[in-house]
TORKOL-4160 file (C-alpha; in steps of 0.2 Angstrom, whole numbers, padded with zeros to 4 digits, m for minus):
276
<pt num="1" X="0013" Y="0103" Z="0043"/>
<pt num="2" X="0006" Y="0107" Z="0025"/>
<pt num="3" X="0006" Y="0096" Z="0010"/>
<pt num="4" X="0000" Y="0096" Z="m0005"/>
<pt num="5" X="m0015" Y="0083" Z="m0005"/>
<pt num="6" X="m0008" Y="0079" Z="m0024"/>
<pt num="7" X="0010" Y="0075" Z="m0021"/>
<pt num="8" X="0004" Y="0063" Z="m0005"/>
<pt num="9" X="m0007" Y="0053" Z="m0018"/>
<pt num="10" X="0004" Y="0052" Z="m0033"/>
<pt num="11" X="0018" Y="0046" Z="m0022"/>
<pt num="12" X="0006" Y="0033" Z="m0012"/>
<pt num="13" X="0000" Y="0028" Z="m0029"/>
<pt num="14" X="0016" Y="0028" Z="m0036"/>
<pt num="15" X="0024" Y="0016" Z="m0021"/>
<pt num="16" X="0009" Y="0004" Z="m0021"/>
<pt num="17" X="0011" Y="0001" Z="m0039"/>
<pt num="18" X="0031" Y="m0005" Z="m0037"/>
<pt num="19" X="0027" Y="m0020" Z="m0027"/>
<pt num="20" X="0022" Y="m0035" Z="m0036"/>
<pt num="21" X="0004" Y="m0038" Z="m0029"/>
<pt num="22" X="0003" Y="m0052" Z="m0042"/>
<pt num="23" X="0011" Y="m0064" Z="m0035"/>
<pt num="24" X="0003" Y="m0062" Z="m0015"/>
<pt num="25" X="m0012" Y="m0068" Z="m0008"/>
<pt num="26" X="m0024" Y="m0055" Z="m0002"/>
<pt num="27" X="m0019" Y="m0056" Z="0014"/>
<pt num="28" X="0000" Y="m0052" Z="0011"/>
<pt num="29" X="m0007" Y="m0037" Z="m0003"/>
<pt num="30" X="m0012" Y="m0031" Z="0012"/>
<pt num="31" X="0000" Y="m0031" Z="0022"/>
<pt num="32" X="0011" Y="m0027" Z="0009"/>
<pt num="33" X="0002" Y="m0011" Z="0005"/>
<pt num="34" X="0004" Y="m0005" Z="0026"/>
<pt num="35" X="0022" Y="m0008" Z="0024"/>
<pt num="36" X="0026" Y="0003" Z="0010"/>
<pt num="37" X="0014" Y="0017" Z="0013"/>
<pt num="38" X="0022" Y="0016" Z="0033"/>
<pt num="39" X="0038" Y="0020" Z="0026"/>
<pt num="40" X="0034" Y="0035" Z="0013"/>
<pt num="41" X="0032" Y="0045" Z="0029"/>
<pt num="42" X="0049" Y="0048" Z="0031"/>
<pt num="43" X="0049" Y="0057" Z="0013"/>
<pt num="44" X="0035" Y="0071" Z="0021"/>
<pt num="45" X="0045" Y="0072" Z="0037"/>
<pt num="46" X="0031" Y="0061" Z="0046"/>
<pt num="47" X="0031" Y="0046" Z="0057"/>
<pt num="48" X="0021" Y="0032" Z="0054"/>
<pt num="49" X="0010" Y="0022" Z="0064"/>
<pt num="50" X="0003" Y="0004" Z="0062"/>
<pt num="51" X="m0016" Y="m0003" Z="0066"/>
<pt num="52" X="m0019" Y="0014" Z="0077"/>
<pt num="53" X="m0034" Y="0011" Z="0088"/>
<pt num="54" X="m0049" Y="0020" Z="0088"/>
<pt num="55" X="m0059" Y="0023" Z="0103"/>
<pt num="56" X="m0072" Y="0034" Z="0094"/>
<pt num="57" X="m0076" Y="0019" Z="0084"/>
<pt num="58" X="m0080" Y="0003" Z="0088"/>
<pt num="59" X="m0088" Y="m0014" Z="0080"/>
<pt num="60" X="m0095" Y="m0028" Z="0089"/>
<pt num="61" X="m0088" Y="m0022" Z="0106"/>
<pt num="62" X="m0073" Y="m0023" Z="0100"/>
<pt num="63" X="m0061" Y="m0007" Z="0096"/>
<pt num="64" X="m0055" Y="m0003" Z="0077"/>
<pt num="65" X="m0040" Y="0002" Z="0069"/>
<pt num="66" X="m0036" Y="0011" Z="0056"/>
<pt num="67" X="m0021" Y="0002" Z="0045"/>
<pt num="68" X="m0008" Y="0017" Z="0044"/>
<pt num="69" X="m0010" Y="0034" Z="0051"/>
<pt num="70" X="0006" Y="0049" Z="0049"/>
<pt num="71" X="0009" Y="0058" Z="0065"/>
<pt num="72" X="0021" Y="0076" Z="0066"/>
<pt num="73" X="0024" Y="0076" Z="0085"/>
<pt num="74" X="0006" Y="0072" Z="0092"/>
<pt num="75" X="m0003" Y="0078" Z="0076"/>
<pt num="76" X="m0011" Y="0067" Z="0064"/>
<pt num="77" X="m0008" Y="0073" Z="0048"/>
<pt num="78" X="m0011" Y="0059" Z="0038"/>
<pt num="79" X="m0023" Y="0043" Z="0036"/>
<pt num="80" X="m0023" Y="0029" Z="0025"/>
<pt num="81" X="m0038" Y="0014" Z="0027"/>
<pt num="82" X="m0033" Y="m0001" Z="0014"/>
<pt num="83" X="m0046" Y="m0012" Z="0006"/>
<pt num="84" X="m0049" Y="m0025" Z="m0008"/>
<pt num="85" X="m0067" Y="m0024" Z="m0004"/>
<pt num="86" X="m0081" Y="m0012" Z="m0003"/>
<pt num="87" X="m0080" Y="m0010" Z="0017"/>
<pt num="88" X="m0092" Y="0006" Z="0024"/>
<pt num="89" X="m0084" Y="0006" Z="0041"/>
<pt num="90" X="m0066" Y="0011" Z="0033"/>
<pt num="91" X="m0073" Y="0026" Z="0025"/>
<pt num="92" X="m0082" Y="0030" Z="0042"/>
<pt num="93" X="m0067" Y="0026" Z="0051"/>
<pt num="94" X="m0057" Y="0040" Z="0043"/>
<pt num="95" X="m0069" Y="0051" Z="0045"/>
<pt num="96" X="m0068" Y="0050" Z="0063"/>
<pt num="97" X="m0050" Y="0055" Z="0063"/>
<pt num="98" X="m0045" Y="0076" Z="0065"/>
<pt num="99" X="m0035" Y="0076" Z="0049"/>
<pt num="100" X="m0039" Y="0085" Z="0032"/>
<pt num="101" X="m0030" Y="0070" Z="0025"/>
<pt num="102" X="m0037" Y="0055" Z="0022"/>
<pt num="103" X="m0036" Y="0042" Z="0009"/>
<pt num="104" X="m0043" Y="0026" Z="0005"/>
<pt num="105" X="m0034" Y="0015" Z="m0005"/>
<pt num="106" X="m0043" Y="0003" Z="m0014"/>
<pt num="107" X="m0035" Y="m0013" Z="m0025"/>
<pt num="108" X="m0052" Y="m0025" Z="m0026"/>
<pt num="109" X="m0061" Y="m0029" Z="m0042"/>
<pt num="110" X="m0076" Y="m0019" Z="m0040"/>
<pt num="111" X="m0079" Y="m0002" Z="m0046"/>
<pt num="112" X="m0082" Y="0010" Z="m0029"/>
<pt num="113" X="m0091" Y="0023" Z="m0039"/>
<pt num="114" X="m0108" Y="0020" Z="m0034"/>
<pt num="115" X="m0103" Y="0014" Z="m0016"/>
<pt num="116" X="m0093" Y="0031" Z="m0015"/>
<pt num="117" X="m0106" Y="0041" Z="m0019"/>
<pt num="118" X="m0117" Y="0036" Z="m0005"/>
<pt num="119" X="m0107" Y="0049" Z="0005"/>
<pt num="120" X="m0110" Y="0062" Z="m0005"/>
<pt num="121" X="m0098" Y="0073" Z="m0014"/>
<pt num="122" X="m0092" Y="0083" Z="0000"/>
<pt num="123" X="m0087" Y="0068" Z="0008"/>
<pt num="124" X="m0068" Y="0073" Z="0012"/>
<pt num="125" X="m0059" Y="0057" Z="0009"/>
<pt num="126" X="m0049" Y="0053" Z="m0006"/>
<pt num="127" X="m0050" Y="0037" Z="m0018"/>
<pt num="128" X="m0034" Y="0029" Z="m0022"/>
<pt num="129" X="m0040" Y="0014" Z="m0033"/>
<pt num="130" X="m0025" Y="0004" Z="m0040"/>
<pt num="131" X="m0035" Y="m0008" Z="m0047"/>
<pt num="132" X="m0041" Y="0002" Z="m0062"/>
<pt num="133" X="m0027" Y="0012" Z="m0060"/>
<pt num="134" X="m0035" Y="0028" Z="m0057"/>
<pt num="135" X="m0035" Y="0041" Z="m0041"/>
<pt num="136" X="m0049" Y="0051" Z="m0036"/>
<pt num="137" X="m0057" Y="0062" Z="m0024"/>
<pt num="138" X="m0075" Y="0056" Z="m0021"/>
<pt num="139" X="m0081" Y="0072" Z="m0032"/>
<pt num="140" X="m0072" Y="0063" Z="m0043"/>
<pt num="141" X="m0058" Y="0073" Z="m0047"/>
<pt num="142" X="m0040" Y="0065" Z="m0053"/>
<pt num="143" X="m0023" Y="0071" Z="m0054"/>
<pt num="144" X="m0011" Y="0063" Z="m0065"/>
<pt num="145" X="0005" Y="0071" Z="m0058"/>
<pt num="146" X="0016" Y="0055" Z="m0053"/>
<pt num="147" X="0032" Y="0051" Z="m0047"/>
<pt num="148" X="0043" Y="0037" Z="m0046"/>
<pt num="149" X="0054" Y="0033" Z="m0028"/>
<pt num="150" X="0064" Y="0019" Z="m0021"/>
<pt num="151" X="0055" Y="0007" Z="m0009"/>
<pt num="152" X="0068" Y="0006" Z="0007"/>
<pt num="153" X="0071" Y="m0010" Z="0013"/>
<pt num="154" X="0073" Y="m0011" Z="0030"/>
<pt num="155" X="0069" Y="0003" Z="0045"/>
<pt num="156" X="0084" Y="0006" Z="0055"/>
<pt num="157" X="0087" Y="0002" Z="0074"/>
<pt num="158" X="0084" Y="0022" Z="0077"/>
<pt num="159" X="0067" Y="0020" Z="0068"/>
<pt num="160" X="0061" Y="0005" Z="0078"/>
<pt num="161" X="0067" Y="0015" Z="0092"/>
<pt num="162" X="0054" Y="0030" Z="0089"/>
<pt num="163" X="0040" Y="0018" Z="0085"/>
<pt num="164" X="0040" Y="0010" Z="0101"/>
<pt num="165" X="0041" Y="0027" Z="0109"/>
<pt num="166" X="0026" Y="0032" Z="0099"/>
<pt num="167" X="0017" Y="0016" Z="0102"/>
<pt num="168" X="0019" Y="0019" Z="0121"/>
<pt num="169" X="0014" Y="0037" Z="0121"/>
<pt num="170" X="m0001" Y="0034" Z="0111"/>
<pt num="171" X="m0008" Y="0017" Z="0121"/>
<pt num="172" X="m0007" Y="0030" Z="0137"/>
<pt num="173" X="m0014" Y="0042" Z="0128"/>
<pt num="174" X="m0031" Y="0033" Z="0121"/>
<pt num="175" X="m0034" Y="0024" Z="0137"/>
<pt num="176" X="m0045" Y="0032" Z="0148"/>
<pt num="177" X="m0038" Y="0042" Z="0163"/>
<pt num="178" X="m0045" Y="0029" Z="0178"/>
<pt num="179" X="m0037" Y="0017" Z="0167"/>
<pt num="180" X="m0017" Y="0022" Z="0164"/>
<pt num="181" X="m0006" Y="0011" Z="0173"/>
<pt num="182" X="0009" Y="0002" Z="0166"/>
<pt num="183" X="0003" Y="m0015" Z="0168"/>
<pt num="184" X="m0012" Y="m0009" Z="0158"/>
<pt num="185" X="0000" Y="0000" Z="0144"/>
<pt num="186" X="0009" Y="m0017" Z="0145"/>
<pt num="187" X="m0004" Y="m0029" Z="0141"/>
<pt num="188" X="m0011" Y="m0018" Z="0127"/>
<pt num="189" X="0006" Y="m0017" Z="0120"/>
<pt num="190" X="0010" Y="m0035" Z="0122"/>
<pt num="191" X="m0008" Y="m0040" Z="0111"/>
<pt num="192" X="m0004" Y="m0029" Z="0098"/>
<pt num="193" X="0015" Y="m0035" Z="0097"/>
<pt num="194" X="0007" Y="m0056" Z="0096"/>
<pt num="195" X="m0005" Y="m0048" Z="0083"/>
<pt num="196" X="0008" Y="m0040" Z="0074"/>
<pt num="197" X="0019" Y="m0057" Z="0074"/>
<pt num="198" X="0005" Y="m0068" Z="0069"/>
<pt num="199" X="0001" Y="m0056" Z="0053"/>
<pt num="200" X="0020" Y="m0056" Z="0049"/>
<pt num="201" X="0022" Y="m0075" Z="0051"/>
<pt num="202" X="0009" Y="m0079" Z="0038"/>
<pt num="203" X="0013" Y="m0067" Z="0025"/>
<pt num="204" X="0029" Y="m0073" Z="0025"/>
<pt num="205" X="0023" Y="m0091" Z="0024"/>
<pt num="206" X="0011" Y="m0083" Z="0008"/>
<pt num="207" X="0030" Y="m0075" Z="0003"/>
<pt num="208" X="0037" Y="m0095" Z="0004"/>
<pt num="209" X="0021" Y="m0106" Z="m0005"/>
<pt num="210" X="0020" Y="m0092" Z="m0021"/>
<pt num="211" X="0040" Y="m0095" Z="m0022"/>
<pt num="212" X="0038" Y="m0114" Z="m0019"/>
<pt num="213" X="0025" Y="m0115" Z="m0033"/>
<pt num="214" X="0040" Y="m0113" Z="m0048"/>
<pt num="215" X="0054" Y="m0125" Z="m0044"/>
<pt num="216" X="0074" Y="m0116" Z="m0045"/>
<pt num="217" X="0078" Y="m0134" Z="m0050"/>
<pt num="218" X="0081" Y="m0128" Z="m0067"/>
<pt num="219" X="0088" Y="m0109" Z="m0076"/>
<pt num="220" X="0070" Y="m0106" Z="m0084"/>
<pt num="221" X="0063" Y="m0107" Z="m0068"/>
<pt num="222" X="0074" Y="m0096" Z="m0057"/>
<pt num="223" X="0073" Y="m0082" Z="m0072"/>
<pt num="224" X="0054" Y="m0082" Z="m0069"/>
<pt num="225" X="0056" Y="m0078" Z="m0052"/>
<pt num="226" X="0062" Y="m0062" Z="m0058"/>
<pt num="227" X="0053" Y="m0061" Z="m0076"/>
<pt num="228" X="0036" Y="m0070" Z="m0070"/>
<pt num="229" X="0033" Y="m0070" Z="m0090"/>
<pt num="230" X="0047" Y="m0074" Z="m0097"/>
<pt num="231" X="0046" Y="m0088" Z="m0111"/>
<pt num="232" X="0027" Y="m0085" Z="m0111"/>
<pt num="233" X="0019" Y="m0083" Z="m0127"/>
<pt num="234" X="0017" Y="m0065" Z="m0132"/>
<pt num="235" X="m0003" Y="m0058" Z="m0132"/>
<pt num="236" X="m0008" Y="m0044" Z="m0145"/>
<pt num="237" X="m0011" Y="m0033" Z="m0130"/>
<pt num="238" X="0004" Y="m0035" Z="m0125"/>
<pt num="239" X="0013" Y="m0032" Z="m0141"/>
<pt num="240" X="0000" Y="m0016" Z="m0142"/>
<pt num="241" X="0008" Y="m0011" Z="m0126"/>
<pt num="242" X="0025" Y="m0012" Z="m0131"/>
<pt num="243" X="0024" Y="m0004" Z="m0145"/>
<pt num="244" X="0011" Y="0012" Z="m0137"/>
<pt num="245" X="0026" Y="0014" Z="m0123"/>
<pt num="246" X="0041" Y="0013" Z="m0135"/>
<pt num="247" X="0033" Y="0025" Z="m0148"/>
<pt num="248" X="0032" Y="0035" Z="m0129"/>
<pt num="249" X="0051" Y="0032" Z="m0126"/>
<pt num="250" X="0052" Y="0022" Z="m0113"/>
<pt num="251" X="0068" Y="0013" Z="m0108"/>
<pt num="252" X="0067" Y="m0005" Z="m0111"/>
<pt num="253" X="0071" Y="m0008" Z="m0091"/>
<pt num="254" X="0055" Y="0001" Z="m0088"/>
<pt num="255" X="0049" Y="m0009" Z="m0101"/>
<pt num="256" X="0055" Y="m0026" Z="m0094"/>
<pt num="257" X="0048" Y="m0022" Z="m0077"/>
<pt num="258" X="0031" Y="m0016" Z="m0083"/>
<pt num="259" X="0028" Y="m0033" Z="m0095"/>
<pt num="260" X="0039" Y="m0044" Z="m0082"/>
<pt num="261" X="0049" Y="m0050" Z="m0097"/>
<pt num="262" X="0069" Y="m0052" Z="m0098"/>
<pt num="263" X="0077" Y="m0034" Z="m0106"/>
<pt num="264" X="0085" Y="m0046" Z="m0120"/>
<pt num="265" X="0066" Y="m0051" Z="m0123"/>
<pt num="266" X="0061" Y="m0036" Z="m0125"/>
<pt num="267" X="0075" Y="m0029" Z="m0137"/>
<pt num="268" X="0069" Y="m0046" Z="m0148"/>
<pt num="269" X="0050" Y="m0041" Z="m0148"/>
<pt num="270" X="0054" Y="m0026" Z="m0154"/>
<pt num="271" X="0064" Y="m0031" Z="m0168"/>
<pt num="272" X="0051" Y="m0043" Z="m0173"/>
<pt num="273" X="0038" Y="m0032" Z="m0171"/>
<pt num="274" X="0051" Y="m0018" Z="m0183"/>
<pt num="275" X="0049" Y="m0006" Z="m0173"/>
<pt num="276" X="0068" Y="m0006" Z="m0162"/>
């Protein structure tokens, strides 16, 4: 399977940028962040896996994952390492994995210029930083060719189906040969399942205290968990911003979601900014 490296990072970049990292805690950005890229793997015919163990790589004693890999029958064509820090072993992980795609998607506040560069320019791992809203190769060379796409909700039954499936054929796979037995598939299974629960139990107790924090008592309040600015005084960047992306012609929805303002606020700014 053959993709272009672009269209995989424009549509990563793209995904990423849709959910509201805002408003989560670092440790649901993360999780967050696996979830969508898990599920653009159905748009490049690929299925995803979750946290795949590495046996080539290990920390402490203790084995490594990586945070979303793509598979096309028992090929990896895809990886993706997810960071809000400067982390060496994610780079070093993907290096390890037999695939001419790998990506590291970074969303921290540091710039990973300099970290990047001390593994060299041939390094075959691509930058997707979403803090600065850039994406790069560590040479350093961008693309600015981006689409937009629809974040599914849910997987199906059929879906969950295949990724057991996967999970099972690849735990039998990585273990070694004096090792493979299915009580041994079914204890690794079984700790990765309780690990997977504990991570989904606390991002959606992150999910509940951001929603807690803004009462729905009142109709101001339940707007703003929609519009997380409306009613908030307006900043000259933002007005600066409004009017750059009008004079560019986009559509006051695109508008409302980019400032997180109401569309009727949006019309009005316009107006008063006489520029509608």
């Amino acid at each position: 399977m053959i993709f272009a490296q672009e269209t995989i990072v424009s549509s990563v970049y793209n995904r990423c940028l849709e959910l509201e990292l805002a408003s989560l805690t670092r440790f649901a950005k993360h999780r967050a962040l696996i979830r969508a890229i898990a599920l653009l793997a159905k748009e490049f015919d690929a299925q995803p896996i979750r946290e795949y163990p590495l046996t080539e790589y290990q920390e402490g004693g203790r084995r490594q994952f990586t945070d979303v890999i793509w598979m096309s029958g028992s090929n990896i064509v895809a990886a993706f390492e997810i960071d809000s820090s400067l982390r060496r072993k994610s780079v070093e992980k993907l290096l390890l994995l037999p695939t001419q795609y790998k990506f590291w998607v970074y969303y921290g506040s540091k710039d990973p210029n300099a970290f990047l560069s001390t593994f060299g320019v041939e390094c075959p791992v691509f930058l997707i930083n979403l803090f600065s809203g850039t994406m790069q190769s560590m040479d350093n060379s961008t693309s600015n060719n981006m689409t937009t796409s629809a974040l599914p909700s849910v997987d199906t039954l059929l879906d969950i189906r295949q990724h057991i499936q996967q999970a099972i054929q690849l735990c039998w796979r990585m273990l070694p040969e004096q090792e493979r037995s299915f009580s041994r598939v079914e204890s690794e299974l079984t700790r990765l399942v309780h690990r997977m629960i504990k991570e989904v139990e606390a991002e959606a107790l992150a999910l509940r205290e951001v929603k807690e924090v803004v009462s729905t008592d009142s109709p101001f309040a339940k707007i703003r968990l929609q519009y997380p600015k409306a009613y908030e005084k307006w900043t000259e960047e933002e007005d600066a911003l409004l009017v750059r992306e009008h004079a560019n012609k986009t559509s006051v929805h695109e508008l409302s979601y980019l400032l997180q303002r109401q569309p009727s606020a949006i019309r009005s700014r316009l107006r008063k900014l006489d520029v509608a």
